[in-house]
C-alpha positions as CSV (number, residue, x, y, z in Angstrom):
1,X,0.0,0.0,0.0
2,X,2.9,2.7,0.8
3,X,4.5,2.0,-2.8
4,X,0.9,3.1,-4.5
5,X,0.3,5.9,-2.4
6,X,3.6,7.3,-3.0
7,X,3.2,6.6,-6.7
8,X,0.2,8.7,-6.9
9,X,1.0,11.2,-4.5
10,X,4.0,11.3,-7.5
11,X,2.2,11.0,-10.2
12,X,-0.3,13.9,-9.0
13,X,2.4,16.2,-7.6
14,X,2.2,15.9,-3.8
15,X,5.5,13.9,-3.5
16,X,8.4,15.9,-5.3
17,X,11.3,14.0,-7.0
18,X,13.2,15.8,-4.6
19,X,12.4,16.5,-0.8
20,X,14.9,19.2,0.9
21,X,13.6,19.2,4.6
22,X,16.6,21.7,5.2
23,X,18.1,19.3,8.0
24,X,22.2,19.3,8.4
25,X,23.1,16.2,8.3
26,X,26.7,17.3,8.0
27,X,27.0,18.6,11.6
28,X,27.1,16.3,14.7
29,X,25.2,16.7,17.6
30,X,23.9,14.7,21.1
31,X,21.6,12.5,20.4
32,X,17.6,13.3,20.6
33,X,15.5,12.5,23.5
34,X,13.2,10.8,21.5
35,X,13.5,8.9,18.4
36,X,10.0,10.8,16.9
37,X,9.3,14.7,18.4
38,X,5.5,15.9,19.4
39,X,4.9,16.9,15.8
40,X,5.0,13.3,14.8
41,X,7.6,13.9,12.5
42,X,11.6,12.0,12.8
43,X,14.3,14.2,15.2
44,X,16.7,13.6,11.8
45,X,20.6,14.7,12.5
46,X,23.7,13.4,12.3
47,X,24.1,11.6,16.2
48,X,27.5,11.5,18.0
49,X,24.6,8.4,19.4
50,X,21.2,7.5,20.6
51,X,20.0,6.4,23.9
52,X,16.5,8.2,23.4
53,X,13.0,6.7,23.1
54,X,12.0,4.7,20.6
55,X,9.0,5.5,20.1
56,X,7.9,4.7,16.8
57,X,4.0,4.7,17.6
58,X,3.7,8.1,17.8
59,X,4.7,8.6,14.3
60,X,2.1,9.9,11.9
61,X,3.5,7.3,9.4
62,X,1.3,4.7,8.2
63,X,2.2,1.2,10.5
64,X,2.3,-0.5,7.2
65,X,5.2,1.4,6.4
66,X,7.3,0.3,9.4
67,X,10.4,-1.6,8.3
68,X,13.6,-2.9,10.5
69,X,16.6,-4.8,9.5
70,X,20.2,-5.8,10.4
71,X,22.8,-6.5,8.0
72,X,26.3,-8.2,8.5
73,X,29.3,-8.6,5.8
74,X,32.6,-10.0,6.4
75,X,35.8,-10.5,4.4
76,X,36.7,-13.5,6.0
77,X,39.7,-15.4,4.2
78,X,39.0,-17.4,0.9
79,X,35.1,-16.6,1.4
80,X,33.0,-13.5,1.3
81,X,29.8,-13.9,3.4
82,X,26.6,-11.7,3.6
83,X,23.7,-12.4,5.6
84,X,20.7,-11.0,7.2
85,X,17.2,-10.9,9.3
86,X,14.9,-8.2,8.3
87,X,11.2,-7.8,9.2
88,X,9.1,-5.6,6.8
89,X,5.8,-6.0,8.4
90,X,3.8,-7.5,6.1
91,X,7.1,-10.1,5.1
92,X,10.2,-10.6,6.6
93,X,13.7,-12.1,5.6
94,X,16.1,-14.4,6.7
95,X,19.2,-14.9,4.2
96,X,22.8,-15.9,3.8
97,X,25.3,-15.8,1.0
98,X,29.5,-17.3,0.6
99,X,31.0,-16.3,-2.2
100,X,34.2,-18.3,-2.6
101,X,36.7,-15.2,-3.8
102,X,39.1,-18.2,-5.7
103,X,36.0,-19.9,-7.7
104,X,33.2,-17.1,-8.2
105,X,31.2,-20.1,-6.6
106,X,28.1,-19.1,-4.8
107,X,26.2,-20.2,-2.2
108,X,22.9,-18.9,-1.1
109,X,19.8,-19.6,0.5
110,X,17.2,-17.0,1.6
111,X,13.4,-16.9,3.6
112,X,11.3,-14.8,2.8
113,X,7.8,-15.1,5.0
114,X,5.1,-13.5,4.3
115,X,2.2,-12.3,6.9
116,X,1.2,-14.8,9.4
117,X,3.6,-17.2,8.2
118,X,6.5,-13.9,9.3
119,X,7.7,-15.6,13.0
120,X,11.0,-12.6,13.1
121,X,10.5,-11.0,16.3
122,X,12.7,-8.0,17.4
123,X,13.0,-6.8,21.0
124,X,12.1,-3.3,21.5
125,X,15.6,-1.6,21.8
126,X,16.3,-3.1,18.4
127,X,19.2,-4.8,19.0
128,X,17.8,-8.4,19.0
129,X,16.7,-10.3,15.9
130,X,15.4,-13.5,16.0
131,X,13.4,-15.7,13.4
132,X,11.9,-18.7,15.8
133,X,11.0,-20.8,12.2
134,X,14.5,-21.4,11.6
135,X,16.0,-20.3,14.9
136,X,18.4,-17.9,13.4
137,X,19.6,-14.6,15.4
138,X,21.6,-11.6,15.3
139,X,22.3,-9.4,18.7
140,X,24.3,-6.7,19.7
141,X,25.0,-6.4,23.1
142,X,25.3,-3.4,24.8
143,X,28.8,-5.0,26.4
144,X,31.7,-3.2,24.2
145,X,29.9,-3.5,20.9
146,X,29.3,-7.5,20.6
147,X,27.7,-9.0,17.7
148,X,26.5,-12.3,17.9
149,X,25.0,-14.1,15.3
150,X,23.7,-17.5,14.3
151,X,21.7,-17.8,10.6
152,X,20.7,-20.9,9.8
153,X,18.9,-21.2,6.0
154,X,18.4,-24.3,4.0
155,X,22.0,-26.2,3.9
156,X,24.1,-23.2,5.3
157,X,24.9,-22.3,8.6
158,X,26.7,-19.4,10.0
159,X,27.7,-18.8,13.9
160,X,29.9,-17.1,15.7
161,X,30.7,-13.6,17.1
162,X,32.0,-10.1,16.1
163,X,33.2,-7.1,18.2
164,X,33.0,-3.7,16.9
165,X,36.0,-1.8,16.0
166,X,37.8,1.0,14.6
167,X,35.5,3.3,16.0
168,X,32.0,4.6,17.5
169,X,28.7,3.4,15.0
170,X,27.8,6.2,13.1
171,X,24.0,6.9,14.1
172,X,21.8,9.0,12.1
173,X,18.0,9.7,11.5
174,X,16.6,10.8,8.1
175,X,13.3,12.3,7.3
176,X,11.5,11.5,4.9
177,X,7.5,12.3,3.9
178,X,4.0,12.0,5.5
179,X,6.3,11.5,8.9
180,X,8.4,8.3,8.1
181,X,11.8,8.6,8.6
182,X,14.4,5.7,9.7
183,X,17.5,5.2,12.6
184,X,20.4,3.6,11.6
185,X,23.4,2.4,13.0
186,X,26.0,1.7,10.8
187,X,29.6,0.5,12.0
188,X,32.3,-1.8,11.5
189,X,33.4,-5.5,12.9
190,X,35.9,-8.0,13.5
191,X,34.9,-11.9,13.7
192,X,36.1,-13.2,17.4
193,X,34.9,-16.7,16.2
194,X,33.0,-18.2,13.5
195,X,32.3,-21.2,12.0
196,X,30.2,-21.6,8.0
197,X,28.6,-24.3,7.2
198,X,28.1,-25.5,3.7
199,X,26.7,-28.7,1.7
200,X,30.0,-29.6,1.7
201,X,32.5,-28.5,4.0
202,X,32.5,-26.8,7.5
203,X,35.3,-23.6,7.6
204,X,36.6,-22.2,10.4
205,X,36.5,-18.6,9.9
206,X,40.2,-16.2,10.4
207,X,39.8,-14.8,13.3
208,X,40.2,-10.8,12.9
209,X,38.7,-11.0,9.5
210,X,37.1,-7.3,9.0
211,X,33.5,-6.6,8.0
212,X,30.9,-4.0,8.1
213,X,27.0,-3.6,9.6
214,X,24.0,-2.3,9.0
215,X,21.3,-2.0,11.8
216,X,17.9,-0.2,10.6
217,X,14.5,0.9,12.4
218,X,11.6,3.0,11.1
219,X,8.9,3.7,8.5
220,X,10.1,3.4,5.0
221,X,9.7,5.3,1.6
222,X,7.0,3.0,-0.6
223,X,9.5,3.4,-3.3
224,X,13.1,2.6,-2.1
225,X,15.7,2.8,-4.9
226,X,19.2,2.9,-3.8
227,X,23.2,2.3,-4.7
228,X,25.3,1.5,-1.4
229,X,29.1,0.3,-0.8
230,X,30.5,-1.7,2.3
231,X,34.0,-2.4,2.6
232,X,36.4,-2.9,5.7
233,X,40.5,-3.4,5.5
234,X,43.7,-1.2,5.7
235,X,44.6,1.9,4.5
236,X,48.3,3.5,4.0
237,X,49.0,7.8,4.8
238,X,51.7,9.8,3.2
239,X,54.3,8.7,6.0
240,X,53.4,5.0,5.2
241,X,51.7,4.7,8.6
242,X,49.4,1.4,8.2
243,X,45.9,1.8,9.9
244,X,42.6,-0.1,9.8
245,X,39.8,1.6,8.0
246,X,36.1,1.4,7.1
247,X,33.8,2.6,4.6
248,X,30.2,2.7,3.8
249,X,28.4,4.7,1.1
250,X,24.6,5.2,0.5
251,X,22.5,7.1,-1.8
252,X,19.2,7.6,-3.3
253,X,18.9,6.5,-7.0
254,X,16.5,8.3,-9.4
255,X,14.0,5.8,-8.8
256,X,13.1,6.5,-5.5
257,X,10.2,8.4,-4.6
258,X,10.7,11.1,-3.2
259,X,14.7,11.5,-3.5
260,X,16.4,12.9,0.1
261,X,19.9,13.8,0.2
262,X,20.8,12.6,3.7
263,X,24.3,12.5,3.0
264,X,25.2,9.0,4.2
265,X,28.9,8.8,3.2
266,X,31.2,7.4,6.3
267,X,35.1,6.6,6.8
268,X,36.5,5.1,10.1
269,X,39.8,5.5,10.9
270,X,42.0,6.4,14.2
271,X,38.4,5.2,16.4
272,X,36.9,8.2,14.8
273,X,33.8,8.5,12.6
274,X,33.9,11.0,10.0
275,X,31.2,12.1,7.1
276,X,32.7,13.4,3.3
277,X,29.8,15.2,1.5
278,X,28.3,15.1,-1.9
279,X,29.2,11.9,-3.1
280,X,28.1,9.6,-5.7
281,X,27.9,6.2,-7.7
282,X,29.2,5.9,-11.5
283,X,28.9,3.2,-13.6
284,X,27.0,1.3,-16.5
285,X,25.1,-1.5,-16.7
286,X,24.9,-3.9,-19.8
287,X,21.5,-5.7,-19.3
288,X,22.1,-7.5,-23.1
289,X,24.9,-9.8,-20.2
290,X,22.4,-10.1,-16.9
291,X,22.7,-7.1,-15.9
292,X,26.8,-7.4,-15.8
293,X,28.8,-4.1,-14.4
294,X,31.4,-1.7,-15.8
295,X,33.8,-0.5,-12.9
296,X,31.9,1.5,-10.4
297,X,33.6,4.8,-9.1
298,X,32.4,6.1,-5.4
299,X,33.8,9.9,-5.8
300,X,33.2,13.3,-4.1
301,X,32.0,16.2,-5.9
302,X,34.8,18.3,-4.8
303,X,38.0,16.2,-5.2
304,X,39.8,19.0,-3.3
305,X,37.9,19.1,-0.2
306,X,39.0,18.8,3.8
307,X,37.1,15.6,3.1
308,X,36.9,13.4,0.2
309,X,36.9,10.5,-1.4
310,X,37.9,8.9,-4.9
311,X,37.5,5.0,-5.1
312,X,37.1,2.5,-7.7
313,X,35.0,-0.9,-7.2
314,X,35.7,-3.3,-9.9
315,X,33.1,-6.2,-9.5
316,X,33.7,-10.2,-9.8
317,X,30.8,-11.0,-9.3
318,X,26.9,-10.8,-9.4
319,X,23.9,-11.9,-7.7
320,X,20.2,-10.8,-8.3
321,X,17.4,-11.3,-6.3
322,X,13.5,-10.7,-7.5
323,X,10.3,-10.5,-5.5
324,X,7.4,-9.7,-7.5
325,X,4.5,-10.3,-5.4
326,X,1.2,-8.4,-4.5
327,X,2.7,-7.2,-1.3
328,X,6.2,-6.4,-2.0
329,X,8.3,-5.9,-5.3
330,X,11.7,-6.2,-5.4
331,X,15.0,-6.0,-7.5
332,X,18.6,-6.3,-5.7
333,X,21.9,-6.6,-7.6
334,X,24.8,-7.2,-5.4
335,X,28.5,-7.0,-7.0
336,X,31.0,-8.5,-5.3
337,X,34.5,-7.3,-5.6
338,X,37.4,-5.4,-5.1
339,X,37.5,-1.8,-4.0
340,X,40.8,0.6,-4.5
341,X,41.6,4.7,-4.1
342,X,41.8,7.3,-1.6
343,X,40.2,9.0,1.2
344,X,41.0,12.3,2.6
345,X,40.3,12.9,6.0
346,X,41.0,16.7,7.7
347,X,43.6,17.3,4.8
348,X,45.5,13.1,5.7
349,X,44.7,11.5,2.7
350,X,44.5,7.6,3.1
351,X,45.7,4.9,-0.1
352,X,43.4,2.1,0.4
353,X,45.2,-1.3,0.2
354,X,42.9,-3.5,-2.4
355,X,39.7,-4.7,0.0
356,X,37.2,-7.2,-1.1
357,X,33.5,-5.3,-0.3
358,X,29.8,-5.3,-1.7
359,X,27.7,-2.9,-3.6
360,X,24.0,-2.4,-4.4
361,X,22.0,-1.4,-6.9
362,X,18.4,-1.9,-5.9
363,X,15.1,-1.4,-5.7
364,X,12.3,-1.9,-3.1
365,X,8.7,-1.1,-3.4
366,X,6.3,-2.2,-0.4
């Protein structure tokens, strides 16, 4: 129902192609008492955290709208491994991908419940997901930033635990239209312990292997259309200094209804958190090959900033994923590769050593 309504609020003129709420997202500040203020509306800012309310009921967003997921990545040795819970209301997900980096091989198995059949369950300071059909889970603990997580979908198995490092989570709400808006916690994580299980073989996960997360609350856009990039490793500075460093990178693709500029571009480096404005995605899609990618480049519109970025993602390989259903239509491409460049950060600009990470270009209508 959100997807049509925002489709012919769009259609009609209500909903721009582009919504400017005149929030800052570039500044820091404390966090918000309360997740939603007295107009109904999101308290969106850029967070140094949150330890408000959460009090998503007295939004003046539809309930139907309500989405909340939590994503984990890791670079763990030979394998690449994605997987997540996510509860959209009216459907939820459970899934969990290996990509073998030697092979291209994949492995993948995802759930994707739809109303009563939906058993995800998330406690009310979002920081526990749980699926009780296949008993899978992913918590963070309030204890020094532990992840723990156990997915279990069709023949693969992932368990084990992650701390988070390199610095604080970056926390942020956006606003969007007809009151939704949406907290996130992004951040970064290194496995303590962690076993995959697939058809054929049980691996033993590096410990220390890097990855990133993403933790999600709030009432969505109907029409979600996004590019976003994940990647956790080393960097090197102009005095050769080695340091560990994380980036993720989200933006609004044309598709999305209405477009908000919430600048969600993040480094983490030196247990620090920092933003680089105006960036975006480049690249080209053959869809004569599957939708197959040209070399994606993550840049800033100011190359000479305080802040900035230049990277290049060269994909190796692909996955798509379809829903088209009455409640819920979906398109996701994930490209799975290897990201390069620079950052700059307060004038100290960074060479990224090579990093295998994740992009998205997708689109979500509920």
């Amino acid at each position: 129902m959100p997807r049509l309504i925002d489709k012919l609020d769009a259609a009609v003129g209500l909903v721009p192609e582009f919504l400017d709420h005149g929030i800052d997202y570039l500044v820091q500040k404390p966090g918000p008492a309360a997740l939603v203020g007295e107009d109904g509306t999101y308290n969106a800012g850029w967070y140094e955290g949150f330890d408000g309310a959460l009090n998503v009921s007295d939004s003046m967003a539809w309930e139907m709208a309500f989405q909340r997921w939590f994503h984990l990545s890791f670079d763990a040795g030979r394998y690449f491994v994605v997987c997540n819970i996510a509860d959209f209301t009216r459907a939820g997900n459970v899934a969990l991908l290996v990509v073998d980096k030697q092979t291209g091989k994949f492995e993948r198995a995802s759930d994707s419940p739809i109303r009563t059949k939906n058993r995800i369950t998330i406690d009310e300071h979002v920081r526990v997901f749980e699926d009780r059909k296949s008993h899978s889970f992913i918590r963070m603990t309030s204890e020094r930033g532990l992840v723990e997580f156990s997915i279990h979908v069709g023949e693969l198995h992932f368990s084990g635990a992650a701390r988070q490092v390199i610095g604080p989570p970056f926390v942020q709400v956006s606003r969007f239209q007809r009151g939704r808006g949406c907290l996130q916690w992004f951040g970064c994580l290194a496995i303590e312990h962690g076993v995959l299980t697939m058809p054929d073989q049980v691996v033993q996960l590096p410990r220390g292997s890097m990855g990133c997360y993403d933790r999600t609350v709030g009432h969505q856009r109907g029409i979600q259309a996004w590019n976003w990039l994940a990647a956790a490793g080393s960097a090197v500075d102009e005095s050769g200094t080695d340091t560990h460093i994380g980036v993720q990178v989200a933006v609004d693709r044309a598709q999305a209804r209405p477009r908000v500029d919430v600048q969600k571009s993040v480094v983490w480096v030196d247990g620090a958190v920092v933003k680089v404005p105006a960036v975006s995605f480049a690249y080209s899609i053959d869809e004569s090959k599957n939708h197959e990618s040209s070399e994606w480049r993550i840049v800033s519109e100011d190359p000479d900033a305080e802040c900035a970025m230049s990277l290049s993602f060269e994909p190796g390989f692909h996955r798509r994923e379809t829903r088209f259903l009455w409640l819920v239509n979906a398109d996701f491409h994930q490209y799975y590769g290897v990201l390069n460049g620079w950052v700059r950060i307060h004038g100290r600009t960074l060479q990224l050593q090579p990093m295998f990470g994740v992009t998205e270009e997708s689109l979500l209508e509920l």
